[in-house]
C-alpha positions, 0 to 999 in steps of 0.5 A: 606742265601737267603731272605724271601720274607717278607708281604704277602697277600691272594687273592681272585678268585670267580667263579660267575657260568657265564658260569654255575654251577661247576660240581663235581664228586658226581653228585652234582654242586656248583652255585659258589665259592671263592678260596683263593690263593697267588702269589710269583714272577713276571708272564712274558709277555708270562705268561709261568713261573708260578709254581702251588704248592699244599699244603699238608693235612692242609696247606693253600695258605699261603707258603711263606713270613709272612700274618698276616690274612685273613679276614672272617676266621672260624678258627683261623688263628695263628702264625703258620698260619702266616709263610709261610709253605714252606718259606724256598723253596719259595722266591729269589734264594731258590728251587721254585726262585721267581727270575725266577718263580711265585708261585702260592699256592690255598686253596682247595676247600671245605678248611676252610683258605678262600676257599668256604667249609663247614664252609662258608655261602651257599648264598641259606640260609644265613647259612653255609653249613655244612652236606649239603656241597658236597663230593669234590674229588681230581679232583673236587680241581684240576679242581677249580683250572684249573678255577683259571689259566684261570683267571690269564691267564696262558694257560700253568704251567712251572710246578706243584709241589706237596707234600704228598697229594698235590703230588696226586693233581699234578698227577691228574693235569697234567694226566687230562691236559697234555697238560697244564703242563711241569713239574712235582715235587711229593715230599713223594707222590704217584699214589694212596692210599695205603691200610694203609693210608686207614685204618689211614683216616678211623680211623680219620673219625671214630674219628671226627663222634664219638664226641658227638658235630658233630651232623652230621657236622651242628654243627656251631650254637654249640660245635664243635667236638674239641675231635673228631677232636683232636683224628683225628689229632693226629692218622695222626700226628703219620705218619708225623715225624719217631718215633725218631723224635716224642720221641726227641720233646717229651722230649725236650718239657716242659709241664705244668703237665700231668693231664687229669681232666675228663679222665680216664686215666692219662698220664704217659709219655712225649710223651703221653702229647706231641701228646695231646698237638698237636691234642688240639692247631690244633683244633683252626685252622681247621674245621672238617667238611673241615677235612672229605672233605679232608679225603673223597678226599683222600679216594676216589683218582682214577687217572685212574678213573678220566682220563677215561682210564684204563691203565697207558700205556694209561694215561702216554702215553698222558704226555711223553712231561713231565719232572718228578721229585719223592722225596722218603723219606726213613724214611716216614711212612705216604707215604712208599717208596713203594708208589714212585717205584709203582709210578715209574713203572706206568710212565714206563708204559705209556714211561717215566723215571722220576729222582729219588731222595731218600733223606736220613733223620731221620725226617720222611715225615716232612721231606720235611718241615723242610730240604730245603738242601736236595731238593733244589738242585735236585728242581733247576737242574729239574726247572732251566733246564727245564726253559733253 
C-alpha cells in the first residue's frame, strides 16, 4: 500500500494589495488577504507539474499527511482536521503522485482554517469582520487562488481537480483561464446548480439566520449560532452518504443515550441521535458566517456569467486543448447523475469529448472520500498520461 506522505505543515500566502485592491464581483474589493495553503511534492525546474486541487464544501487545505494545527484558527481545528481529507489519493505512487506531481490545496477565500474570512480581523478596526465581510463568488476563490499561482510562479496547471463544489471551482478555473490549465478532474460535480441543491442551501441558510444568536452574523463577541449551524449541517449531511450508508453508521454506532434535555421532541431512533450527533461536533470546527459565504458562492454559481459569454459553444470552444476527466457516482444524491450528462453535452457544445467514468457504489457522494480503488486507476490513466 503506498506510504502516507506523513507531517505536514499549512502555509501562508498574503496578498498586500500592491498592485491594488482585490476586486470581487459584488462590486465591493478587499485591501488584502491571507490564503492558507499546502504543497505535496517537488515543482520542477520548469514548474509544469503542479496539480491545483479544490476542496469540498467544509474541507480545507489540509489533504493529505498529518498537520497537527494551524495557528491563529477561530474554530477548532480537531483530529478530523489533522488527517488529511483526500490522504489516500495524495502521497508517493497513490492517484495525485507526489512522485511525479506537487499538489497544491488553497483554503478559500472567506474560509475559516487560515484563509481571510468573516472570522478574521478587518485591519481597518482591529475586530473581525463578520456582517461587514463581502459576499464571495466562485469566481472571486478562483481568481484568489490564480493570485497564488503567480507567487509560486506557475504560469501553466498540468492539472486542476475538483470534487463536488471544489469540481465547479475547477470549472471556473480552467473556462476563465484556459489557457493556464491542462487538464481537468470534476469528480460528483457539475456545470451548474441544480434547482434541488438550491432548495437544500436555502434550507441551510434559512437554519443558521434563524438561530437567536446570529445576530446578523456580528456574533463573535457572544454565542455563536451552534443550533443554527448544526441544523444546517445535518440537512447538507443528508445528501452526502446513500440512505443505506446513513442507516449502517447509524446502528453500528453507540451513543450515550437519546435524550434531548430542552427539547420537545425526544429522539426515538438511532438514526435521529446519529444525524444530531454530526451537525453538534461540526460546530466546533466551522463558522457560520464562512458557512453562508460558501452557500452564497454555491447559490450564485454562473459559468457562463462569469466568462462573459453566452453560450457553451462559445466558452468550451476556447478549452479544446484540454483533457477532461468526469466522475459519476451513481448513488449521489447531492450531485445526481444528471448533473454530469448536463455537463457532458456543454463540453459537446463547444467540441470536446471529455472520458466518462461511472463509478459503481453504495456510499453515495462520500464516495469520492472514502474509495480511492475506484479512482485511482482512471486518475493515473488521465494524469500519467497526459504528463507523457
Amino acid at each position: 500500500m503506498p506510504a502516507s506522505i506523513g507531517n505536514t505543515e499549512t502555509q501562508f500566502f498574503r496578498y498586500d494589495g500592491a498592485a491594488g485592491p482585490f476586486a470581487l464581483r459584488c462590486g465591493e474589493s478587499l485591501a488584502q488577504f491571507d490564503l492558507a495553503y499546502e504543497t505535496y511534492g517537488e515543482m520542477s525546474p520548469a514548474r509544469d507539474n503542479v496539480i491545483l486541487l479544490f476542496h469540498a464544501l467544509t474541507a480545507s487545505q489540509h489533504a493529505a499527511g498529518h498537520t497537527a494545527e494551524v495557528p491563529g484558527l477561530a474554530v477548532e481545528w480537531d483530529k478530523e482536521c489533522q488527517a488529511g481529507w483526500w490522504d489516500s489519493f495524495v502521497g508517493p505512487g497513490k492517484a495525485l503522485d507526489t512522485d511525479r506531481f506537487c499538489v497544491v490545496c488553497v483554503n478559500y477565500l472567506g474560509g475559516c482554517y487560515g484563509s481571510t474570512g468573516p472570522a478574521s480581523t478587518d485591519p481597518a478596526t482591529g475586530e473581525p469582520y463578520g456582517a461587514a465581510f463581502p459576499r464571495i463568488a466562485i469566481c472571486d476563490i478562483v481568481d484568489s487562488q490564480v493570485k497564488l499561482l503567480d507567487h509560486l510562479g506557475v504560469e501553466k496547471l498540468h492539472a486542476t481537480v475538483g470534487s463536488s463544489l471544489g469540481g465547479m471551482m475547477a470549472l471556473s478555473l480552467a473556462t476563465r483561464y484556459p489557457e493556464r490549465v491542462g487538464t481537468v478532474v470534476q469528480i460528483a460535480s457539475g456545470v451548474g446548480t441544480s434547482a434541488l441543491q438550491r432548495i437544500h442551501n436555502l434550507e441551510q441558510i434559512g437554519a443558521i439566520e434563524a438561530d437567536g444568536n446570529f445576530r446578523g452574523g456580528d456574533y463573535y463577541d457572544g454565542g455563536h449560532p451552534e443550533r443554527g449551524l448544526a441544523l444546517a449541517r445535518m440537512i447538507g449531511h443528508k445528501t452526502f452518504i446513500s440512505l443505506r450508508t446513513l442507516n449502517r453508521r447509524a446502528s453500528d454506532t453507540v451513543r450515550d443515550g437519546m435524550e434531548e434535555d430542552d427539547s420537545w421532541y425526544q429522539l426515538q431512533k438511532p438514526i435521529e441521535s446519529y444525524m444530531l450527533h454530526q451537525g453538534r461536533k461540526f460546530v466546533r470546527r466551522f463558522d457560520a458566517n464562512t458557512y453562508l459565504r460558501i452557500m452564497d458562492a454555491w447559490q450564485s454559481f454562473d459559468v457562463l456569467a462569469d466568462a462573459g459569454l453566452g453560450s457553451y459553444a462559445e466558452l468550451f470552444a476556447r478549452c479544446r486543448h484540454q483533457r477532461y476527466l468526469i466522475f459519476t457516482i451513481d448513488s449521489d444524491v447531492c450531485f445526481y447523475p444528471d448533473q454530469q450528462e448536463r455537463l457532458a453535452a456543454a463540453l459537446a457544445e463547444g467540441g470536446i469529448a471529455p472520458m466518462r467514468i461511472t463509478v459503481h457504489s453504495e456510499k453515495g457522494h462520500d464516495s469520492f472520500l472514502l474509495e480511492p480503488e475506484l479512482y485511482t486507476p482512471h486518475l493515473h490513466y488521465t494524469l500519467d498520461g497526459a504528463a507523457g
